[in-house]
LUMZA-652582 format. One record per atom (N, C-alpha, C): residue in three letters; x, y, z. Coordinates in steps of 0.1 Angstrom, whole numbers, plus 5000, padded with zeros to 4 digits. Layout:
N
alaXYZ
...
//
This chain:
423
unk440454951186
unk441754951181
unk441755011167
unk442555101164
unk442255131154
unk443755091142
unk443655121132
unk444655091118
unk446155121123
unk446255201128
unk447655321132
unk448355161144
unk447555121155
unk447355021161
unk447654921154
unk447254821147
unk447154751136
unk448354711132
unk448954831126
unk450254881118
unk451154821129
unk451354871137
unk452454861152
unk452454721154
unk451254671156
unk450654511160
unk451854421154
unk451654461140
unk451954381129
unk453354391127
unk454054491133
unk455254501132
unk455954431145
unk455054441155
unk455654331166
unk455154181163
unk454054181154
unk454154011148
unk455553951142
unk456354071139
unk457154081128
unk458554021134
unk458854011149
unk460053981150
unk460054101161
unk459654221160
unk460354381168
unk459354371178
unk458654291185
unk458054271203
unk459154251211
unk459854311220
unk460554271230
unk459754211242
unk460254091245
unk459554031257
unk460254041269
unk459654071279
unk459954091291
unk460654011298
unk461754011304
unk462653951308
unk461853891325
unk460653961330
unk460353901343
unk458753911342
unk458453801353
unk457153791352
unk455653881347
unk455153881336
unk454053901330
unk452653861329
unk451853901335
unk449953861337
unk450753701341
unk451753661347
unk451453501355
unk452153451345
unk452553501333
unk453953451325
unk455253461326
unk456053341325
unk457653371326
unk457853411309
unk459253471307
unk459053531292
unk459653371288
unk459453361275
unk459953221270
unk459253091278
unk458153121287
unk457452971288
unk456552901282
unk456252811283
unk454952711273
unk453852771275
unk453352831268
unk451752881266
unk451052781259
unk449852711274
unk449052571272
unk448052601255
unk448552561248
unk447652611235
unk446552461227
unk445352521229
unk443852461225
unk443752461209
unk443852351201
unk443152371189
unk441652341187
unk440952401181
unk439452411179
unk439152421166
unk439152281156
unk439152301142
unk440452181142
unk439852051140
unk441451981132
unk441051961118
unk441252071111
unk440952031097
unk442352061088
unk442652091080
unk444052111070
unk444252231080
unk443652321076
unk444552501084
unk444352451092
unk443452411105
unk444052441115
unk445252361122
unk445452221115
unk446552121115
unk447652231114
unk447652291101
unk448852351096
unk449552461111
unk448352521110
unk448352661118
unk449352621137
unk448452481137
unk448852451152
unk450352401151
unk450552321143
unk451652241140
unk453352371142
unk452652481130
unk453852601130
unk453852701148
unk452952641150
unk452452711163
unk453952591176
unk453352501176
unk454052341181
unk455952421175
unk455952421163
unk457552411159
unk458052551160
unk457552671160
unk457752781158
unk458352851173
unk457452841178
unk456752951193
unk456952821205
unk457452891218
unk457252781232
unk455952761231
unk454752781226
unk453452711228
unk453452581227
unk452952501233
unk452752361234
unk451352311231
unk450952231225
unk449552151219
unk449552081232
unk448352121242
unk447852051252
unk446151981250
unk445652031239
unk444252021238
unk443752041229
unk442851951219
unk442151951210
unk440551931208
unk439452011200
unk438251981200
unk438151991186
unk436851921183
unk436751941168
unk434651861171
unk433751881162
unk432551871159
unk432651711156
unk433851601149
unk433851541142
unk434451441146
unk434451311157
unk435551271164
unk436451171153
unk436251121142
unk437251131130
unk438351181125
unk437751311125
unk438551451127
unk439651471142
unk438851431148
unk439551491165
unk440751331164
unk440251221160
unk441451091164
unk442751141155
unk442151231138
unk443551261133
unk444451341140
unk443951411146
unk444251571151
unk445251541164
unk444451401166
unk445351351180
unk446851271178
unk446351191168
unk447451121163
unk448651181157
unk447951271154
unk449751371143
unk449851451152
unk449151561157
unk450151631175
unk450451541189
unk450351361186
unk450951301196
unk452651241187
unk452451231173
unk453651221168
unk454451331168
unk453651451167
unk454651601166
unk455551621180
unk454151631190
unk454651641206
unk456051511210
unk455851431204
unk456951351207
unk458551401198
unk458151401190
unk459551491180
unk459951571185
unk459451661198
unk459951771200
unk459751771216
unk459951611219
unk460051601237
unk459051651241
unk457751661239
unk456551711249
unk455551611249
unk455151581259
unk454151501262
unk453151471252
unk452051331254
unk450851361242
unk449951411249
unk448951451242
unk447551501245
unk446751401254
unk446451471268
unk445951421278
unk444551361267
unk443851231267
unk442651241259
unk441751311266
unk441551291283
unk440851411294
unk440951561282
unk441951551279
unk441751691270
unk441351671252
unk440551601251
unk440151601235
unk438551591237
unk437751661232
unk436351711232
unk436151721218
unk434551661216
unk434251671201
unk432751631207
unk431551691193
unk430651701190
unk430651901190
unk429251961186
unk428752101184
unk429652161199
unk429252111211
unk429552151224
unk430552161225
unk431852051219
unk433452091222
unk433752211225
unk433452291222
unk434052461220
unk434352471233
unk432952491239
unk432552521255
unk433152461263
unk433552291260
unk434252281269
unk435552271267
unk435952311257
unk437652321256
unk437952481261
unk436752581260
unk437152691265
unk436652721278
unk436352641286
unk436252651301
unk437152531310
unk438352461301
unk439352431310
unk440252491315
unk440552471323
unk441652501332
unk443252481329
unk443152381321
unk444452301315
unk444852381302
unk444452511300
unk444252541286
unk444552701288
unk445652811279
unk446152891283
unk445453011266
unk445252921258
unk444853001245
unk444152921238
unk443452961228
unk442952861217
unk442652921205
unk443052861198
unk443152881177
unk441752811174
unk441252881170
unk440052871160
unk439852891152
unk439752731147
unk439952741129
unk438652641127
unk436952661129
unk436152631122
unk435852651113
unk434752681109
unk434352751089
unk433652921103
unk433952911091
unk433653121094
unk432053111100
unk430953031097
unk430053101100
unk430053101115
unk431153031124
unk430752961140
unk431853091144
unk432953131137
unk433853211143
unk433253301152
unk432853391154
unk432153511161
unk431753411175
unk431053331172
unk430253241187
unk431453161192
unk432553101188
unk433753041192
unk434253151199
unk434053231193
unk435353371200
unk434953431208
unk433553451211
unk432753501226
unk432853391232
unk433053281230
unk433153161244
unk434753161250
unk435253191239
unk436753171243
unk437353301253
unk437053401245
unk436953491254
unk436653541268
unk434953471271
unk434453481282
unk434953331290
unk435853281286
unk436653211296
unk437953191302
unk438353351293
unk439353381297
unk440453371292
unk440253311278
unk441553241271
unk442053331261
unk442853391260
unk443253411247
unk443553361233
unk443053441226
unk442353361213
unk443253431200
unk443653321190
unk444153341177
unk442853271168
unk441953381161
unk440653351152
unk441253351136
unk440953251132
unk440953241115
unk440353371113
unk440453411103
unk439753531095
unk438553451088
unk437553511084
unk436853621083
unk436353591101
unk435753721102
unk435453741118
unk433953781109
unk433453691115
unk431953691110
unk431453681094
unk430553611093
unk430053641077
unk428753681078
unk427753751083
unk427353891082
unk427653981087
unk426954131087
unk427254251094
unk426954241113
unk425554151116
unk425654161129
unk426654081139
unk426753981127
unk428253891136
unk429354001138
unk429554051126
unk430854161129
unk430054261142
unk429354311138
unk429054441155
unk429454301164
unk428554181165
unk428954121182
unk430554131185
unk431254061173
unk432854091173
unk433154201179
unk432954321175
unk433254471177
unk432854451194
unk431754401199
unk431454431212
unk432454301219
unk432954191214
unk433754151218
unk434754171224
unk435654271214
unk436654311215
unk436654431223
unk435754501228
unk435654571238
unk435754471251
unk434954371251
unk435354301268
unk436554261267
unk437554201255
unk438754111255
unk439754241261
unk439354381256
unk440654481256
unk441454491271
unk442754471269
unk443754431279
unk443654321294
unk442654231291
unk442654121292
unk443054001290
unk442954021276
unk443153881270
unk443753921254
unk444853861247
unk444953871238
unk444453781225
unk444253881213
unk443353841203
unk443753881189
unk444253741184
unk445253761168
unk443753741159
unk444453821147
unk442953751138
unk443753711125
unk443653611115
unk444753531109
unk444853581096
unk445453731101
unk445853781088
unk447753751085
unk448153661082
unk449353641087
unk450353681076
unk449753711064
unk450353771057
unk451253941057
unk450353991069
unk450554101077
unk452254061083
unk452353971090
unk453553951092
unk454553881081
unk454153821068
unk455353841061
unk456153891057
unk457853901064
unk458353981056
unk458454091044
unk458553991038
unk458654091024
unk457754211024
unk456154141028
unk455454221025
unk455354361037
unk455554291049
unk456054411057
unk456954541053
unk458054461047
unk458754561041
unk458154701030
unk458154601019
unk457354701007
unk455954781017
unk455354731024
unk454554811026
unk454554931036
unk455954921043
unk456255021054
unk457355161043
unk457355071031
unk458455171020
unk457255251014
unk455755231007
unk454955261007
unk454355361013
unk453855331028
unk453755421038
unk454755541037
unk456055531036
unk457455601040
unk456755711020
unk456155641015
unk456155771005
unk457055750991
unk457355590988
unk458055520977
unk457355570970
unk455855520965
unk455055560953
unk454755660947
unk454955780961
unk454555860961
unk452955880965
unk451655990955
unk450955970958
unk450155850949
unk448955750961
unk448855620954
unk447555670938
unk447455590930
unk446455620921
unk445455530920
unk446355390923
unk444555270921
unk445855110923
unk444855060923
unk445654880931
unk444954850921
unk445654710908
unk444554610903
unk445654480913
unk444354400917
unk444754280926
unk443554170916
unk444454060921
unk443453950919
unk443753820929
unk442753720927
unk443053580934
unk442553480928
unk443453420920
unk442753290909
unk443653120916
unk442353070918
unk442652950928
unk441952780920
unk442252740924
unk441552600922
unk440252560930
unk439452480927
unk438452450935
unk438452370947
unk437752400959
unk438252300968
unk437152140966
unk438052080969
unk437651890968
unk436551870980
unk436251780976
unk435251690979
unk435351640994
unk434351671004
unk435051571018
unk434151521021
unk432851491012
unk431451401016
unk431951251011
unk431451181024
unk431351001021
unk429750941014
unk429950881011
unk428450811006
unk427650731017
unk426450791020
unk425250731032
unk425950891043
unk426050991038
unk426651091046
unk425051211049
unk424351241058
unk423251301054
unk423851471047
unk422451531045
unk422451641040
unk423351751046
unk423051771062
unk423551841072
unk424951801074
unk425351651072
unk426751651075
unk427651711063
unk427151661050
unk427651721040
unk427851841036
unk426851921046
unk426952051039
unk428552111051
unk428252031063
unk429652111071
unk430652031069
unk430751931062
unk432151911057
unk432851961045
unk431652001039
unk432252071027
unk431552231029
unk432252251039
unk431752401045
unk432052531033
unk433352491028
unk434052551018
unk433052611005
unk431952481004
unk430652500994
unk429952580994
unk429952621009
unk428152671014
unk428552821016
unk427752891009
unk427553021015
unk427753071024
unk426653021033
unk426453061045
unk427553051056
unk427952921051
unk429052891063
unk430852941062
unk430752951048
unk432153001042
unk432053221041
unk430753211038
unk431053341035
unk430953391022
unk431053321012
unk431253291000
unk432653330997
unk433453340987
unk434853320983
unk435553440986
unk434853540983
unk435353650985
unk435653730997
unk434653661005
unk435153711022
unk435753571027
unk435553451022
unk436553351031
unk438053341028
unk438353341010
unk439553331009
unk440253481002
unk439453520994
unk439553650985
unk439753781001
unk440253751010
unk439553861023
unk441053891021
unk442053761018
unk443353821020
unk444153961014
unk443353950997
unk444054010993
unk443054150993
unk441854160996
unk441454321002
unk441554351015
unk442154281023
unk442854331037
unk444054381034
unk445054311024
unk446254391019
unk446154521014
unk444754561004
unk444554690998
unk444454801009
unk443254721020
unk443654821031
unk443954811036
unk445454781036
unk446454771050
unk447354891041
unk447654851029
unk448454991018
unk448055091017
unk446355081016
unk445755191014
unk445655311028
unk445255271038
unk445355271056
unk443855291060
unk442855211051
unk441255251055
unk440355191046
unk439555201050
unk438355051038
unk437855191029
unk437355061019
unk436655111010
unk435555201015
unk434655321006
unk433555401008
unk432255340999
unk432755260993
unk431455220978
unk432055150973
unk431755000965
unk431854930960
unk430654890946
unk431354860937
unk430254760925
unk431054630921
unk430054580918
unk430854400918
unk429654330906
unk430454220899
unk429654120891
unk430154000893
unk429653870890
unk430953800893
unk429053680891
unk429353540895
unk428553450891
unk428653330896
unk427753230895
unk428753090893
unk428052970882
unk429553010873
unk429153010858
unk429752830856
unk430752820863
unk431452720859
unk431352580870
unk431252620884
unk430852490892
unk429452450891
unk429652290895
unk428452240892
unk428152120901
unk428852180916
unk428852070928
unk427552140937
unk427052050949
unk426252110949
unk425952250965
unk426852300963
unk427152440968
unk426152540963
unk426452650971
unk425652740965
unk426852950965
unk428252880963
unk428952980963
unk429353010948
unk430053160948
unk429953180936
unk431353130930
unk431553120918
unk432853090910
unk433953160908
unk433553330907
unk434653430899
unk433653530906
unk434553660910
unk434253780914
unk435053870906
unk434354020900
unk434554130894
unk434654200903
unk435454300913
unk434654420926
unk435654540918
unk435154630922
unk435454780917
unk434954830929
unk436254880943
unk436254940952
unk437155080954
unk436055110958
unk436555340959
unk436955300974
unk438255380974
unk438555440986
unk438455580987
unk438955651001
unk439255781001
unk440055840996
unk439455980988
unk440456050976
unk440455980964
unk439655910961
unk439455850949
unk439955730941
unk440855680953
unk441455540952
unk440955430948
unk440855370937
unk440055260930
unk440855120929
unk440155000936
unk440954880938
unk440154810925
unk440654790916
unk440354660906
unk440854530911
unk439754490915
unk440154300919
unk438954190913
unk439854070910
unk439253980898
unk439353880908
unk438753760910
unk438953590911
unk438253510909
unk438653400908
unk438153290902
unk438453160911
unk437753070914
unk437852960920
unk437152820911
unk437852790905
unk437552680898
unk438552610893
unk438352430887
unk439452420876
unk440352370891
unk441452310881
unk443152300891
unk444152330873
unk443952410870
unk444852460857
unk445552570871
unk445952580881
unk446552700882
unk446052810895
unk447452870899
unk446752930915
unk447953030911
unk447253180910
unk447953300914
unk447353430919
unk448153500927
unk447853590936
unk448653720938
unk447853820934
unk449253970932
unk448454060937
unk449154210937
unk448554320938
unk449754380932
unk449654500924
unk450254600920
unk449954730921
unk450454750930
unk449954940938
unk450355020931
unk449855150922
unk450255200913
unk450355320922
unk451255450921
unk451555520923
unk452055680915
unk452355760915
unk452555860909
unk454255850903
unk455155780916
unk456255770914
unk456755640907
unk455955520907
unk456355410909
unk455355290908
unk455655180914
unk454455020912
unk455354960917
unk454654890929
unk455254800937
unk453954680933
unk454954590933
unk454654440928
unk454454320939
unk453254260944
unk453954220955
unk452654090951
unk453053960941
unk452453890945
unk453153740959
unk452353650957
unk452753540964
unk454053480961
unk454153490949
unk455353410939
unk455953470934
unk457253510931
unk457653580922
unk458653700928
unk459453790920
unk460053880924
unk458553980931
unk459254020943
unk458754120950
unk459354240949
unk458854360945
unk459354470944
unk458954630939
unk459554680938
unk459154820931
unk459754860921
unk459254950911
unk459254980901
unk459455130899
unk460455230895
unk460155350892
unk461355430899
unk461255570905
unk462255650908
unk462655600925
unk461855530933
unk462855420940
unk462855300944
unk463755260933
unk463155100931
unk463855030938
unk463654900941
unk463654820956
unk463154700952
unk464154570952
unk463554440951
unk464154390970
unk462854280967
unk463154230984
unk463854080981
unk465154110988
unk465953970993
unk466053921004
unk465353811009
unk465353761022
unk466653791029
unk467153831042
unk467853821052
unk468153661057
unk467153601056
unk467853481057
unk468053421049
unk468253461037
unk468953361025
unk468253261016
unk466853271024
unk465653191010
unk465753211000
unk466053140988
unk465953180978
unk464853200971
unk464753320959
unk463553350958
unk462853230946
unk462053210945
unk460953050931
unk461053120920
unk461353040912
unk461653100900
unk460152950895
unk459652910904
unk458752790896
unk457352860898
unk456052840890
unk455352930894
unk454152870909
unk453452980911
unk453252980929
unk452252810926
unk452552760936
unk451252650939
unk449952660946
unk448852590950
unk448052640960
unk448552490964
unk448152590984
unk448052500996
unk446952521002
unk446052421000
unk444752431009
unk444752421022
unk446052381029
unk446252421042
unk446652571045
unk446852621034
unk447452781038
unk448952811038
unk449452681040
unk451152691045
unk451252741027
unk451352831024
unk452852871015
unk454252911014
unk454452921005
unk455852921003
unk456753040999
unk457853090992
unk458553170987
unk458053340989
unk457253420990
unk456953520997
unk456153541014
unk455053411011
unk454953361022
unk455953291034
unk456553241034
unk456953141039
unk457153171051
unk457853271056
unk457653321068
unk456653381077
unk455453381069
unk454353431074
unk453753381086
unk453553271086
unk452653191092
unk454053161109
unk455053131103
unk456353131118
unk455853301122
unk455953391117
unk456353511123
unk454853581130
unk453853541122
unk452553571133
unk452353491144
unk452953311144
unk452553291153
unk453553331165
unk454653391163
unk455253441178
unk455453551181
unk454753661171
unk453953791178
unk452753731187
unk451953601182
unk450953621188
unk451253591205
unk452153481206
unk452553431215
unk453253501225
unk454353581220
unk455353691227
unk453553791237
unk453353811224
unk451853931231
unk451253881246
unk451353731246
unk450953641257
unk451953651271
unk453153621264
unk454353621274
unk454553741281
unk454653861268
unk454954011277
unk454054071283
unk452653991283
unk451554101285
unk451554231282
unk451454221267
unk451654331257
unk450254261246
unk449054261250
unk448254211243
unk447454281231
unk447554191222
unk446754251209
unk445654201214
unk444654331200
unk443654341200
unk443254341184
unk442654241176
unk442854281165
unk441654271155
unk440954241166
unk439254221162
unk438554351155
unk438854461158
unk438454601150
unk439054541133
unk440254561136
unk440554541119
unk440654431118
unk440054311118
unk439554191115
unk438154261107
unk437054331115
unk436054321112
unk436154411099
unk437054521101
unk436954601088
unk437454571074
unk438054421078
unk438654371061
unk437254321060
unk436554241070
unk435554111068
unk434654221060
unk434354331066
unk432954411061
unk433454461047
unk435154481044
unk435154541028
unk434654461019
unk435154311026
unk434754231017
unk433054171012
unk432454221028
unk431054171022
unk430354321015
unk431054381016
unk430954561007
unk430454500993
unk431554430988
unk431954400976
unk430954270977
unk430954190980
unk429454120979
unk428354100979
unk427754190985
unk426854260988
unk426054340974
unk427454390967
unk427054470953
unk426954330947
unk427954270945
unk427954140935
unk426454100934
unk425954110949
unk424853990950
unk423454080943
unk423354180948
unk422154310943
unk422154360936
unk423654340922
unk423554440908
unk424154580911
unk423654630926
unk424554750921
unk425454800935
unk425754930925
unk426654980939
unk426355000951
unk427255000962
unk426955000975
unk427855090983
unk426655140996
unk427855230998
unk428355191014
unk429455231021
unk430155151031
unk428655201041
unk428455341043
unk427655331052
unk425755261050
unk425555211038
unk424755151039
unk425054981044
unk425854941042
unk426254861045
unk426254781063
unk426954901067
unk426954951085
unk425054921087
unk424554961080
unk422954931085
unk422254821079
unk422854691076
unk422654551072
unk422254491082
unk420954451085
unk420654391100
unk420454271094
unk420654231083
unk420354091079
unk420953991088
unk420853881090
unk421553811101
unk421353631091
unk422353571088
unk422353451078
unk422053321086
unk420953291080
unk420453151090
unk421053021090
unk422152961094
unk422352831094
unk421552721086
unk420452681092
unk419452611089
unk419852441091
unk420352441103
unk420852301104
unk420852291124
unk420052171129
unk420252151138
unk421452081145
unk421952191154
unk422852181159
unk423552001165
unk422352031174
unk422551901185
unk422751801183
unk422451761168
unk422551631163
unk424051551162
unk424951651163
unk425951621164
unk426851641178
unk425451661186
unk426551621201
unk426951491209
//
């Protein structure tokens, strides 16, 4: 699938998918698509929940590694499902330990499933889900190294027009930003010159108990670990260089990065703040800064500079353009725009440029189901994941990198934790 693809995807995420008025791959248009959570942690609570209130999908089934985890997960989608007249979750349908995956993705009772683990399992969740037939909505990043991304890539060759496959870039579907960035495309800025972006966040909290071992702690505070998160810049920082290339319409060629971890002192091993200086084609230079520490404060922009103009498009705040055709974005439905400054949600659910985001992906993803009009979105999943480890990659080595050296990374990141112990 390539960008051009992508583009279209995101615009039927957007509200503009017509669903089929008669039977589709064994769907009626507007029926309950049996939907599997895999991951009850904050996002994927969040994610299922707008999934539950948004979309006819229905929460028929949950797995999680953690059965703590899996009793919360049960208890708030058997209060949700009741708010909204749907049955509770068969327990026959709630699985937990390492193995849940497998068997939540070889039921029968089960029409999709959202996978929202920590990044490092993503790629292995999504080949099981896949080869059972289910169509799959994957948290972003799609792999945290290079050969997880190729398995993805060969994934998404078996999933194509089979089965449909969202990857949780959902900011793709928010409005606003759909907008400015289809005015962009249309040739607002004219020709572009350079993007400075950034992503300055708070630290994430603590989810270790005391008498908790080594192994448990390190996957509850997945967020910590390298290996399992990705480090910052490809777990949460992916958003805003998936935006550069979604404006831009193609990844970076070379990257140089600095960045450190100067200021945490938990015992993780990710970094605090990233510096990346990424070249696109024609000479396009993304200046992006972030920081993850502290709770003084959470903000998030890009400013696309152009020959004609600068479009402004953080999370908070007026959205808009600047110059010979300027353009501020007013919701259609009447949201008013925050005049307070942006918050962070560690669930993901935001607000005031967001806010529509997360409703509007999830019933492209779901319409895709009903019309048998399936996405495919694993190609450009992989190609934000790889800009981002472009730019880490330099961070981590001192110097610059180039995309196609990158493509030849066989490194492969070892877990280092037995699995089974938790089946």
């Amino acid at each position: 699938m390539d960008r051009r693809d992508f583009i279209k995807t995101t615009a039927a995420a957007s509200g503009l998918l017509f669903v089929k008025p008669s039977t589709a791959f064994g769907y009626q248009a507007n029926s309950a698509v049996r939907l599997g959570l895999l991951g009850c942690g904050n996002r994927g609570t969040a994610v299922a929940t707008s999934f539950a209130k948004n979309t006819t999908a229905r929460l028929v089934a949950l797995a999680d590694i953690f059965p703590d985890k899996l009793a919360l997960g049960k208890q708030h989608f058997d209060e949700l499902n009741a708010s909204l007249n749907v049955p509770a979750i068969d327990p026959r349908l709630t699985f937990h330990g390492y193995r849940a995956f497998e068997e939540l993705a070889a039921s029968k009772d089960v029409d999709a499933i959202q996978i929202s683990t920590p990044p490092f399992f993503h790629v292995q969740h999504l080949e099981a889900v896949v080869a059972g037939g289910k169509h799959a909505y994957c948290e972003k990043p799609v792999g945290v190294d290079v050969p997880q991304t190729s398995k993805a890539l060969e994934i998404a060759k078996r999933a194509q027009g089979k089965v449909s496959v969202d990857v949780g870039f959902q900011i793709r579907s928010a409005p606003p930003f759909v907008e400015i960035v289809n005015r962009i495309h249309s040739g607002a800025l004219g020709k572009l010159a350079s993007i400075a972006a950034y992503y300055n966040a708070p630290a994430s909290v603590d989810h270790a108990k005391p008498g908790m071992s080594p192994d448990e702690t390190r996957l509850r505070n997945w967020l910590w670990d390298r290996t399992l998160s990705g480090d910052i810049l490809l777990e949460q920082n992916i958003h805003v260089i998936d935006i550069c290339n979604w404006v831009i319409g193609t990844h970076p060629v070379k990257a140089f990065a600095t960045g450190g971890r100067n200021v945490l002192t938990h015992a993780g091993n990710i970094w605090d703040n990233y510096q990346v200086d990424l070249t696109y084609p024609d000479n396009v230079h993304v200046s992006f800064s972030s920081t993850q520490f502290g709770d003084f404060g959470f903000d998030v922009s890009e400013r696309v500079y152009g020959a004609d103009g600068l479009a402004e498009m953080p999370y908070s705040g007026p959205l808009r353009i600047l110059g010979k055709n300027a353009w501020t974005w007013v919701d259609p439905e009447g949201t008013p725009q925050s005049t307070e400054p942006a918050r962070f949600a560690a669930n993901g659910a935001f607000t005031d440029n967001l806010i529509h985001a997360d409703r509007d992906k999830d019933r492209g993803f779901i319409e895709s189901i009903t019309s048998g009009q399936f996405h495919n979105q694993i190609a450009a999943g992989v190609e934000s994941a790889r800009a981002c480890m472009l730019g880490r990659k330099a961070g981590y080595t001192g110097r610059e990198t180039t995309w196609d050296e990158l493509e030849k990374d066989h490194e492969s990141w070892e877990l280092g934790i037995d699995m089974k112990q938790f089946s």
